[in-house]
C-alpha positions as CSV (number, residue, x, y, z in Angstrom):
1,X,76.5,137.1,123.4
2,X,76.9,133.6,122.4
3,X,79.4,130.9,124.5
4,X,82.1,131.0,121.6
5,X,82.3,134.8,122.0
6,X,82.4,135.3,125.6
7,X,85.5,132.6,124.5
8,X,87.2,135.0,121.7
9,X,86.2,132.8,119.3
10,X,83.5,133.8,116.8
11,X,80.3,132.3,115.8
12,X,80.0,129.6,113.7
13,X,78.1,131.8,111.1
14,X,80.9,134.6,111.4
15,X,83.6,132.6,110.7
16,X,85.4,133.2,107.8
17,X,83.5,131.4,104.5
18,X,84.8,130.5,101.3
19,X,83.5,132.6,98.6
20,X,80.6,131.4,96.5
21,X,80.9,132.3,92.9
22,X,77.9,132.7,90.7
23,X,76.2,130.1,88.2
24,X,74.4,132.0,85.9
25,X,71.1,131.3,87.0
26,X,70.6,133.4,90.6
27,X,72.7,129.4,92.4
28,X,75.6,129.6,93.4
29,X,78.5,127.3,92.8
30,X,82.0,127.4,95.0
31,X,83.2,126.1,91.1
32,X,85.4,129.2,90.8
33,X,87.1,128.9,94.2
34,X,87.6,125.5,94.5
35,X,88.2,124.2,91.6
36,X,91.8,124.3,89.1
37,X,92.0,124.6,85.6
38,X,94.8,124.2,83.1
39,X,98.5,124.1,83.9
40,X,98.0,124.2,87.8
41,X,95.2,121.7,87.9
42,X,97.5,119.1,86.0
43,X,100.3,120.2,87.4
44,X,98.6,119.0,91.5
45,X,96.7,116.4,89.9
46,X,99.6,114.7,89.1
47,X,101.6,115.2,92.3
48,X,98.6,114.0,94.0
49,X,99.3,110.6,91.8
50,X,102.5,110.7,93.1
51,X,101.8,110.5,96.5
52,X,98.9,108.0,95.7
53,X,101.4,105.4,94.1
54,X,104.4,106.0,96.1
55,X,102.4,105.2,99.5
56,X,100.8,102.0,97.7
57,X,104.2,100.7,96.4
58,X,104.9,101.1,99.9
59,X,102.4,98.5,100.8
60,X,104.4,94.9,99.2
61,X,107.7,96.7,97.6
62,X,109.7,95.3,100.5
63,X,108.3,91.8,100.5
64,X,110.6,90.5,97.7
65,X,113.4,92.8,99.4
66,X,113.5,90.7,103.3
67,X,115.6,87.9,102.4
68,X,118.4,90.7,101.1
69,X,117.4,92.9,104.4
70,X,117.9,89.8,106.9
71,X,121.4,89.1,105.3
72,X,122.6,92.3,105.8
73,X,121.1,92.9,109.4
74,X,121.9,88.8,110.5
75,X,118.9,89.2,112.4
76,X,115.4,87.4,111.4
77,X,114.0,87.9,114.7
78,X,111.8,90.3,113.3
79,X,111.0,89.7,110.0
80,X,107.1,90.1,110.8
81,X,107.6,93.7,111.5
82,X,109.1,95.2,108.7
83,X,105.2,94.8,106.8
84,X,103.6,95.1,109.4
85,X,104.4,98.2,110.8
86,X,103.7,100.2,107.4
87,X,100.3,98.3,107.4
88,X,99.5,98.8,111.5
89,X,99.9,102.6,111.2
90,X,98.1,103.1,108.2
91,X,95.3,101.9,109.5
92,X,95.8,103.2,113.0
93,X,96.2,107.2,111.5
94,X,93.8,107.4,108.2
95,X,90.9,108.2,110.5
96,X,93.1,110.9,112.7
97,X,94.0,112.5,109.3
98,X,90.3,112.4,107.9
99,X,89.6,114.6,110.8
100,X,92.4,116.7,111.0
101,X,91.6,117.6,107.2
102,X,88.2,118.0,108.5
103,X,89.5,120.5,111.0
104,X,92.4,122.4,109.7
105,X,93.4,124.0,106.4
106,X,93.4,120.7,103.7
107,X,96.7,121.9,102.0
108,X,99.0,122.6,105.1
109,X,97.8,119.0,107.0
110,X,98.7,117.3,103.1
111,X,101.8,118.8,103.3
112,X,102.9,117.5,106.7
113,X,101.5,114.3,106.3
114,X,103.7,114.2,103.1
115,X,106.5,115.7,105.1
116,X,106.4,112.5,107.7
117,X,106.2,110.0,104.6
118,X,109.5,111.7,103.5
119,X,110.7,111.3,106.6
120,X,110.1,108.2,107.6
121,X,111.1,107.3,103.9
122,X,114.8,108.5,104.8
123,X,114.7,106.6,108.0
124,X,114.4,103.2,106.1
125,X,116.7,104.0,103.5
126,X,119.6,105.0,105.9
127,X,118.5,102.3,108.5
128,X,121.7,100.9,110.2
129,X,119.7,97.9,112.3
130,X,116.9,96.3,112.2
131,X,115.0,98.0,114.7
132,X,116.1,101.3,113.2
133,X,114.1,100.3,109.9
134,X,110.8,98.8,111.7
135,X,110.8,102.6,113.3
136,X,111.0,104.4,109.5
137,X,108.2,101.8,108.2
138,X,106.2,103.2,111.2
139,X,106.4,107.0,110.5
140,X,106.4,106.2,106.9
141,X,102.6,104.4,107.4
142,X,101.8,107.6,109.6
143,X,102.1,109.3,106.9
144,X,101.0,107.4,104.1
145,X,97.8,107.5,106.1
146,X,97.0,111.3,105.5
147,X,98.6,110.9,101.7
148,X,96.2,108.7,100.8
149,X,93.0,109.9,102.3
150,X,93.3,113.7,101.9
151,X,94.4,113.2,98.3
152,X,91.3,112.0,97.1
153,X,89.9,115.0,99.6
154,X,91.9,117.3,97.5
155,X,91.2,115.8,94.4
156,X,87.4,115.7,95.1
157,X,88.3,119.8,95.8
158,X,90.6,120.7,92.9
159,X,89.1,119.2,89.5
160,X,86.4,120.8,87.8
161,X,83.0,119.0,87.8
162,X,82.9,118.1,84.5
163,X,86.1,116.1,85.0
164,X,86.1,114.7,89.3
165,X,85.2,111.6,88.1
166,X,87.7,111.2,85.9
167,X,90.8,112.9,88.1
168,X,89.3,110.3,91.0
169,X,89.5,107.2,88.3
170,X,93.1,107.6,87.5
171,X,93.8,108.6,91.5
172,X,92.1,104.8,92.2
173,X,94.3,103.5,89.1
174,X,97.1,105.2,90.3
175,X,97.0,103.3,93.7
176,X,96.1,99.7,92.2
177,X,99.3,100.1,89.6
178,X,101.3,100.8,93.0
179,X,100.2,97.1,94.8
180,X,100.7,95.4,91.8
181,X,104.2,96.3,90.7
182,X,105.4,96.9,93.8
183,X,106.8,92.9,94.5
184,X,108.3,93.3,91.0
185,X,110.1,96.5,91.5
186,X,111.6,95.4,95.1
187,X,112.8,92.4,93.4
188,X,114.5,94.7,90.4
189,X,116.2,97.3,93.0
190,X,117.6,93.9,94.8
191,X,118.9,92.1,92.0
192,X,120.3,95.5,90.7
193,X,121.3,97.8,93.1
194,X,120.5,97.6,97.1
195,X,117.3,96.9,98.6
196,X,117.5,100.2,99.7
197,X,116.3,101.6,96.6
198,X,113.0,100.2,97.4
199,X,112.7,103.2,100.3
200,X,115.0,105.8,97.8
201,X,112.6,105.4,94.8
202,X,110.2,107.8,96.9
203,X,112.3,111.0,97.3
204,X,112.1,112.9,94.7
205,X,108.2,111.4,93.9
206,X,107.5,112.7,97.3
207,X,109.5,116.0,96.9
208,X,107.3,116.9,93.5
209,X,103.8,116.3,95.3
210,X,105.4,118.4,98.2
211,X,106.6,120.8,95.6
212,X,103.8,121.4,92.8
213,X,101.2,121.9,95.9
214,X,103.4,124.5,97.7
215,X,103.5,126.4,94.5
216,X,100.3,125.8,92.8
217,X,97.2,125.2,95.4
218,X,97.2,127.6,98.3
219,X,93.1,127.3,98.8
220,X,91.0,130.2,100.9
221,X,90.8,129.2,104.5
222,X,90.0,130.8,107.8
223,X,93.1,131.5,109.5
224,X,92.0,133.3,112.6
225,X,94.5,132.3,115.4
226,X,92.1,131.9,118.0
227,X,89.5,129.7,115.6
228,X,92.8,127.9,115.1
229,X,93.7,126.8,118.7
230,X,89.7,126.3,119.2
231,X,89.8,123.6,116.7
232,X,92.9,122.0,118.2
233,X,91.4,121.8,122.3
234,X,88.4,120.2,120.3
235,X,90.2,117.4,119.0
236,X,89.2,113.9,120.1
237,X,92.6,113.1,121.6
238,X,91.1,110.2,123.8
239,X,88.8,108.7,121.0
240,X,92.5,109.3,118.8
241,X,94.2,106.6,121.8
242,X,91.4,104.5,122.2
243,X,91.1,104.0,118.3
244,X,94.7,103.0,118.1
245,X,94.9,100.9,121.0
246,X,92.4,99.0,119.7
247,X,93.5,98.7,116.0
248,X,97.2,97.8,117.2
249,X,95.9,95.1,119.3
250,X,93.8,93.6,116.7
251,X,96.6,93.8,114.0
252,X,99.5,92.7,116.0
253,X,97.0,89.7,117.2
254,X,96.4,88.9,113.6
255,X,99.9,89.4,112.7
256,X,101.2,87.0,115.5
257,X,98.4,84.2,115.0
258,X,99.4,84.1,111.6
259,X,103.2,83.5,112.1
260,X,102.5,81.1,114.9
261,X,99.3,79.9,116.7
262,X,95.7,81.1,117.0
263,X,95.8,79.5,120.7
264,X,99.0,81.0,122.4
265,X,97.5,83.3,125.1
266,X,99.2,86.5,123.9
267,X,97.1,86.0,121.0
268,X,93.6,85.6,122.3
269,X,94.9,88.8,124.9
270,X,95.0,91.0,122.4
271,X,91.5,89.8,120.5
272,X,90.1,90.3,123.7
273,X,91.5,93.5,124.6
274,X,90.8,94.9,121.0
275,X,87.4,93.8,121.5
276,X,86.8,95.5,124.7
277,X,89.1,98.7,123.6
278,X,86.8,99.2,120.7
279,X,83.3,99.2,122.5
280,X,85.0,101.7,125.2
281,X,85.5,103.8,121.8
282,X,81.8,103.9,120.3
283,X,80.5,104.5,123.8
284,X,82.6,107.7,123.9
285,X,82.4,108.1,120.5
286,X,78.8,108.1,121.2
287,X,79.4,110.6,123.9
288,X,81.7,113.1,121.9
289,X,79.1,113.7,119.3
290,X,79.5,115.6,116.6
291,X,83.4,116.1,117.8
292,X,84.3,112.3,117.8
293,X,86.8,111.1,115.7
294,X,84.2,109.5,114.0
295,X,81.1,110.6,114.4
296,X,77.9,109.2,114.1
297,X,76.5,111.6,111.6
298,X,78.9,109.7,109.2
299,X,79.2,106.0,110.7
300,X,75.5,105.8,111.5
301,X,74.6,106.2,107.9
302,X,73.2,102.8,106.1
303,X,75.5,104.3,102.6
304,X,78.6,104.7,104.2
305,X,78.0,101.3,106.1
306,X,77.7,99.7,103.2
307,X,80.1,101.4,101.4
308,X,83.2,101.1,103.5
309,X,82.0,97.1,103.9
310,X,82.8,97.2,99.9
311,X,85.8,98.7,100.3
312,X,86.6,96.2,102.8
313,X,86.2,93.1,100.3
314,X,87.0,94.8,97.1
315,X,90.3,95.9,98.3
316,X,91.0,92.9,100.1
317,X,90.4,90.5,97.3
318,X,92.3,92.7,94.7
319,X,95.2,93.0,97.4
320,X,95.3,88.9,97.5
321,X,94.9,88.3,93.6
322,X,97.8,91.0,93.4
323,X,99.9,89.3,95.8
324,X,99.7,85.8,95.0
325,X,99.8,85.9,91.2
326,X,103.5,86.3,90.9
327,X,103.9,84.1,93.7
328,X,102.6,81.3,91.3
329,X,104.5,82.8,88.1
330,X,107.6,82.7,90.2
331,X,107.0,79.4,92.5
332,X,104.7,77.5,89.9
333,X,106.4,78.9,86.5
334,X,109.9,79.4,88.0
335,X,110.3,82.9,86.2
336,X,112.1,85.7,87.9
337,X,110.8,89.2,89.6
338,X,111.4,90.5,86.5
339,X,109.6,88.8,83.9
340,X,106.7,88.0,86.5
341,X,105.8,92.0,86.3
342,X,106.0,91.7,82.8
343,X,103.3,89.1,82.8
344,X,101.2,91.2,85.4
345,X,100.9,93.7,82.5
346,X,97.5,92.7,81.4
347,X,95.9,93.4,84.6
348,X,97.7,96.5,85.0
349,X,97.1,98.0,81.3
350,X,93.3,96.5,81.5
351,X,92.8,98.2,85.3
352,X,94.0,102.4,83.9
353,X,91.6,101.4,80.9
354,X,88.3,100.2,83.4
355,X,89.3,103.1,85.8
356,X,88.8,106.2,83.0
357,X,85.7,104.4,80.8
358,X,83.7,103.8,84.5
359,X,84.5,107.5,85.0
360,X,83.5,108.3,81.6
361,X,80.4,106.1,82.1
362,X,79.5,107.2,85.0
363,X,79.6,111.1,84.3
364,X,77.0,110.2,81.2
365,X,74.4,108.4,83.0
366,X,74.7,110.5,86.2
367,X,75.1,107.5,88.2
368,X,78.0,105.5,89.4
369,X,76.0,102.7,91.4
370,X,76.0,100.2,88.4
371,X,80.0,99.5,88.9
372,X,79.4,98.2,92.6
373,X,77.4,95.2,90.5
374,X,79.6,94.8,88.0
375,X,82.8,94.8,89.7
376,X,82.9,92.2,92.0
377,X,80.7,89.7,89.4
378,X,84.1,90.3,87.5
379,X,86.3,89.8,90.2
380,X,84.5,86.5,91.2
381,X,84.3,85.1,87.9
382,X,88.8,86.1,87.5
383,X,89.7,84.6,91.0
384,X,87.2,81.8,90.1
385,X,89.0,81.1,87.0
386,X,92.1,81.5,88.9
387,X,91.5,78.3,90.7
388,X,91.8,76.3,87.8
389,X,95.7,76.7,87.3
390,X,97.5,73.9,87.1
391,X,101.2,73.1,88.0
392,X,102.2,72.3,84.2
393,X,99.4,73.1,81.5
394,X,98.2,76.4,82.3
395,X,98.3,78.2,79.2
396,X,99.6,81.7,78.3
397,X,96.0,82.7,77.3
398,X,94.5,81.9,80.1
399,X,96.4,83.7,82.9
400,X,96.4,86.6,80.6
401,X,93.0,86.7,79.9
402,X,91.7,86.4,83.5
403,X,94.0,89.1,84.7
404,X,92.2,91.4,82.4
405,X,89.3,90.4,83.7
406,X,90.8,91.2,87.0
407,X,91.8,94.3,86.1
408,X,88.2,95.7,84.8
409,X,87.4,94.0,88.5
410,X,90.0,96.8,89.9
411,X,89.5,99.6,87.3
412,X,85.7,99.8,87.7
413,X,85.0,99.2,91.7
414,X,88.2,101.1,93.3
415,X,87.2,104.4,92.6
416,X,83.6,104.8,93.4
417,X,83.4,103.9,97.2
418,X,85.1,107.4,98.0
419,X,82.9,109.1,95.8
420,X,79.7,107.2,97.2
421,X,81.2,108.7,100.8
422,X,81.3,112.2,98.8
423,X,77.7,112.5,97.5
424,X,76.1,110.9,100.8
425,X,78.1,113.5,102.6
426,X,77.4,116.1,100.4
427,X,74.7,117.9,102.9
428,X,77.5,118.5,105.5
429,X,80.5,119.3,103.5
430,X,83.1,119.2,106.8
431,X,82.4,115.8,106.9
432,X,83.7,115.0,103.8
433,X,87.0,114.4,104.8
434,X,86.3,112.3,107.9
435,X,84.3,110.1,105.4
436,X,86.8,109.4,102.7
437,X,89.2,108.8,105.4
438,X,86.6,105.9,107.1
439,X,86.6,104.8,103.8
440,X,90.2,104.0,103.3
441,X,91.0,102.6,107.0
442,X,88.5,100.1,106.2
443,X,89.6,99.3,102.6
444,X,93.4,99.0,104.7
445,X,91.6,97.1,107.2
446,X,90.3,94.5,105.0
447,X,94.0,94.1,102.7
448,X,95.0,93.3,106.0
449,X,93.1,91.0,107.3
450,X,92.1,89.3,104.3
451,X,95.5,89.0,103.4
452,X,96.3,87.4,107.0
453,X,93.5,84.7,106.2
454,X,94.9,84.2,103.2
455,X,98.1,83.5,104.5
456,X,97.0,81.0,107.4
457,X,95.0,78.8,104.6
458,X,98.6,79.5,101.9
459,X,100.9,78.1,105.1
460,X,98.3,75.3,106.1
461,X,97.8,74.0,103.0
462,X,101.3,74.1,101.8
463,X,102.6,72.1,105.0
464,X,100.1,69.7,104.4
465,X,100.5,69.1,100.4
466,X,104.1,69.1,101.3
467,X,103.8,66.3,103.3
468,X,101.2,64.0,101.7
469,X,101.1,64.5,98.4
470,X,105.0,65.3,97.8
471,X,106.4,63.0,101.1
472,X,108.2,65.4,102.7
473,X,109.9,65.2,106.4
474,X,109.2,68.1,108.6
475,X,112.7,69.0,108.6
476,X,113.1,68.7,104.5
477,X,109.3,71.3,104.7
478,X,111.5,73.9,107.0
479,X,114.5,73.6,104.8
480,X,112.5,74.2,101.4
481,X,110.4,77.3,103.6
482,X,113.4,78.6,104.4
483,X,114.9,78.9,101.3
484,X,111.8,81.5,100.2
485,X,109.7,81.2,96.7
486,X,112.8,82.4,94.4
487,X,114.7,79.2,95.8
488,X,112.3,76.1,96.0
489,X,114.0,75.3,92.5
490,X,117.5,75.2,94.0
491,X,116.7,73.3,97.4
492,X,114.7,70.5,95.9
493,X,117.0,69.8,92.8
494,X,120.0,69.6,95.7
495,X,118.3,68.1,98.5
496,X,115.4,65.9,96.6
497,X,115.4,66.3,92.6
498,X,113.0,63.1,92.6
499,X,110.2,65.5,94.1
500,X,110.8,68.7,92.3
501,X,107.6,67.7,90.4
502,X,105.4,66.9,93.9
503,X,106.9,70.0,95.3
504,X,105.9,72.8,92.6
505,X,101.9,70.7,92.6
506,X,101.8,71.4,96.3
507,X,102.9,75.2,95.7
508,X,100.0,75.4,93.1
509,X,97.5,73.5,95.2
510,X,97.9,76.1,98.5
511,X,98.2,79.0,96.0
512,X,95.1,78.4,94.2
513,X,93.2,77.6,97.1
514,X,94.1,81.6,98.3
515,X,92.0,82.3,95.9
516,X,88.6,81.2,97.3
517,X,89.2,83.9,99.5
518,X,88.6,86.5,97.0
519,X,85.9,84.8,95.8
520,X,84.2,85.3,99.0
521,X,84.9,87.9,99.3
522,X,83.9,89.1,96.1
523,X,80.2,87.7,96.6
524,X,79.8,89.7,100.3
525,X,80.8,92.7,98.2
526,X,78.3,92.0,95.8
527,X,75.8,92.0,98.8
528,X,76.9,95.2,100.2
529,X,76.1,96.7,96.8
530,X,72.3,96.4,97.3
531,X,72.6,99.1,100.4
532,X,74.2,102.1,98.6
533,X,72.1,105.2,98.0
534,X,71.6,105.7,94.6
535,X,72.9,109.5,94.6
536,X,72.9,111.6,91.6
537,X,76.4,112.9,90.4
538,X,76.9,116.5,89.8
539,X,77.4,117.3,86.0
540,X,77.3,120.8,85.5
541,X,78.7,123.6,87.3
542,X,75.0,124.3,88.9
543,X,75.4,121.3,90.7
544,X,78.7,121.2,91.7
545,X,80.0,119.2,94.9
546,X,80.8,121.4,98.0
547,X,83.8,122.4,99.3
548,X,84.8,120.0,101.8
549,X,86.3,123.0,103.9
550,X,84.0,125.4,102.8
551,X,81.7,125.4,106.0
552,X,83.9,124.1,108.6
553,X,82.8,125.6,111.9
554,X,84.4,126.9,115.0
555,X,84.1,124.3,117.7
556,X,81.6,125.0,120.7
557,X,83.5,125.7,124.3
């Protein structure tokens, strides 16, 4: 009798397996379990969508909305928090969820990670303080953590062979669209109706996704009870602490040494307690094995090394080009939220186009490695060109046509860094989950902190072009800060009309230099590219992709 039955829990090999259909030539193919096909595989894809761009609107939407949101609470005290605490638990949970998909049925851990984005999506929209909202944007990131991670699982599960590629192109397009419109549409539900909206807006998107899959996925699983609580005492509860300790501490150091000083003690506390926090968790990741929240079977590999590194830059740099192109349409150009999303267009339009022909592409040659070469040479040459705006003779042509460069950047690299997880994983199908997951938390991880070093050189460089090249005091430089982007206009023709020229070339100097950043960025991606496995996608239903529940195992005791 082995130790799991002497438990009640039954062998690994007795446990309840999803059933493998036949290809037609003595293989077998979990094709006809797995996978959707006409009304119900639409009909989840696009909920999945749903979820995908409501947690990435999530991301910036309520950047534009603060100024309206400190008005109405009179408190600015913490300002910092209202991102942040979307971003922090993102990146704290998308690892957690990875392995609860990897653990639990896919469709039920979806639907309560959805459940806590709805949630938490109330919370905000009904907040009556400020504190009251900081707590929503926190459950809401909890959440948005398993959306976005065991969507692409399910995706990866749902859609046909012939078509995964394509299903995971618009997924990745779906998510790009949200971080890019996101500023405009916050500043469109505060000019029109309440910056509540911007928290509203994901009801009844969440509600469908909850919906459609309720109704129209309800996957094979094993469902023994006592399998069941097996899995949960198995659970890496301590590696689950230590891995948010340590993320918080990093985050909220990064957070805090970007809205003050790198120097103040509370700062370099929490880099050194990150630091140490973090090499507690390999060593007991290292001990946990095969149970850790991350295990080494799918950190250790040189692919997903190199892969989630991609992620890291890629994501970053098209976070940062996203972000701080209508900051110059609106600071530089002096258009409103409005028309500045109209002008992101290109990039938008050109990034859906990139995302289904590198699918497309892809699926023909067998092979999706070529697109981590091409994509960041594109998105350095567009944040390259994006250094040469100039205050007063940019022309129309040229910020249009480097955003569509930008957006084949976007289009062709977002989607192929999950799949590379996939394939590589593709020998130990339960892992699947935990490695999309890894993934994702590092893509997060590098918007965020990319996005926080891009905001230490914006503020620096600002202040300082601010003062030399436009003459301003220190008190006039709070006074215009103060006042936001949508108001630098308005302050300097009151306060100092005779600079309004100085100011908006000091605005386009530290904006322009954010994007050597990317351009970085962009290169170390480029270098990361050399270290991916070329592995073979599946084209036929003879070689179709495992389930990535189809083997999970009952835990020893």
């Amino acid at each position: 009798m082995t130790k799991t039955e002497e438990n009640g829990v039954e062998d690994a090999e007795s446990l309840p397996q999803l059933p493998q259909g036949d290809a037609g030539d003595g293989s077998t193919t979990i094709e006809s379990t797995t996978a959707l096909h006409g009304f119900r595989l639409y009909a989840v894809a696009i909920g999945l969508y749903f979820g995908a761009l409501m947690m990435s609107l999530d991301i910036s939407i309520i950047g534009t909305a603060i100024p309206s949101i400190t008005t109405e609470f009179g408190d600015t005290s913490e300002i910092a928090w209202y991102p942040a605490a979307y971003t922090f638990a993102i990146c704290a949970f998308t690892p957690i969820a990875g392995k609860l998909a990897s653990t639990f049925p896919l469709n039920w851990v979806y639907l309560c990670f959805s459940t806590v984005f709805l949630v938490g999506s109330i919370v905000c929209a009904t907040a009556p303080t400020s504190s009251a909202l900081i707590v929503g944007r926190a459950v809401s990131g909890l959440g948005a953590g398993g959306v976005g991670s065991n969507g692409l699982t399910i995706l990866v599960t749902i859609a046909p062979v012939k078509l995964k590629q394509m299903f995971m192109g618009v997924g990745a397009a779906c998510f790009t669209i949200g971080l890019v419109i996101s500023p405009v549409l916050g500043g469109i539900f505060t000019e029109r109706l309440t910056w509540r909206w911007c928290f509203w807006i994901n009801l009844p998107f969440i509600a469908v996704t909850i919906a459609v899959l309720s109704i129209f996925w309800k996957p094979p699983s094993a469902s023994d009870p006592k399998i069941m609580i097996a899995r949960a005492r198995n659970l890496d509860l301590r590696g689950c602490v230590l891995f948010v300790g340590a993320i918080f501490m990093l985050l909220y150091a990064l957070q805090t040494g970007g809205q003050h000083h790198w120097n103040m003690s509370i700062v370099i506390g929490l880099l050194v307690g990150s630091g140490l926090t973090t090499i507690v968790f390999a060593v007991w990741e290292r001990r946990k094995g095969a149970d850790a929240l991350i295990p080494g079977s799918v950190a250790g590999r040189t692919t997903i090394v190199c892969t989630t590194l991609f992620a890291f830059f890629h994501l970053g740099s098209i976070t940062i080009a996203t972000y701080y192109l209508p900051e110059w349409f609106q600071a530089v150009q002096g258009v409103g939220p409005l028309e500045s999303g109209v002008r992101l267009l290109p990039s938008v339009l050109t990034n859906v186009v990139a995302a289904v022909l590198a699918s497309g592409v892809s699926r023909r040659l067998k092979y999706y490695n070529y697109w981590f070469f091409i994509a960041p040479v594109f998105l350095l040459i567009s944040c390259a060109l994006y250094t040469r705006f100039t205050a007063f003779s940019t022309p129309s042509g040229h910020w249009i046509g480097f955003q569509v460069i930008q957006g084949f950047a976007g289009g062709f690299g977002m989607q192929f860094s999950t799949l590379a997880a996939q394939l590589e994983l593709k020998d130990s199908p339960e892992l699947i989950p935990i490695g999309i997951a890894l993934v994702m938390f590092v893509q997060y991880l590098g918007a965020t902190i990319l996005q926080t070093i891009a905001g230490v050189i914006f503020n620096r460089i600002l202040r300082e072009q601010l003062s030399v090249q436009a003459g301003l005091t220190e008190t006039e430089i709070m006074l215009l800060l103060k006042g936001g982007i949508r108001s630098i206009r308005e302050v300097t023709r009151h306060r100092f009309p005779e600079k309004l020229d100085l100011v908006l070339e000091a605005y386009n100097s530290a904006i322009t230099a954010v994007f050597f950043v990317p351009v970085g960025a962009a290169i170390l991606a480029l270098a990361m590219a050399f270290g991916i496995k070329w592995n073979r996608i599946e084209g036929t239903e003879e070689e179709a992709a495992p389930d990535p529940q189809a083997n999970i195992k009952a835990p020893e005791t």
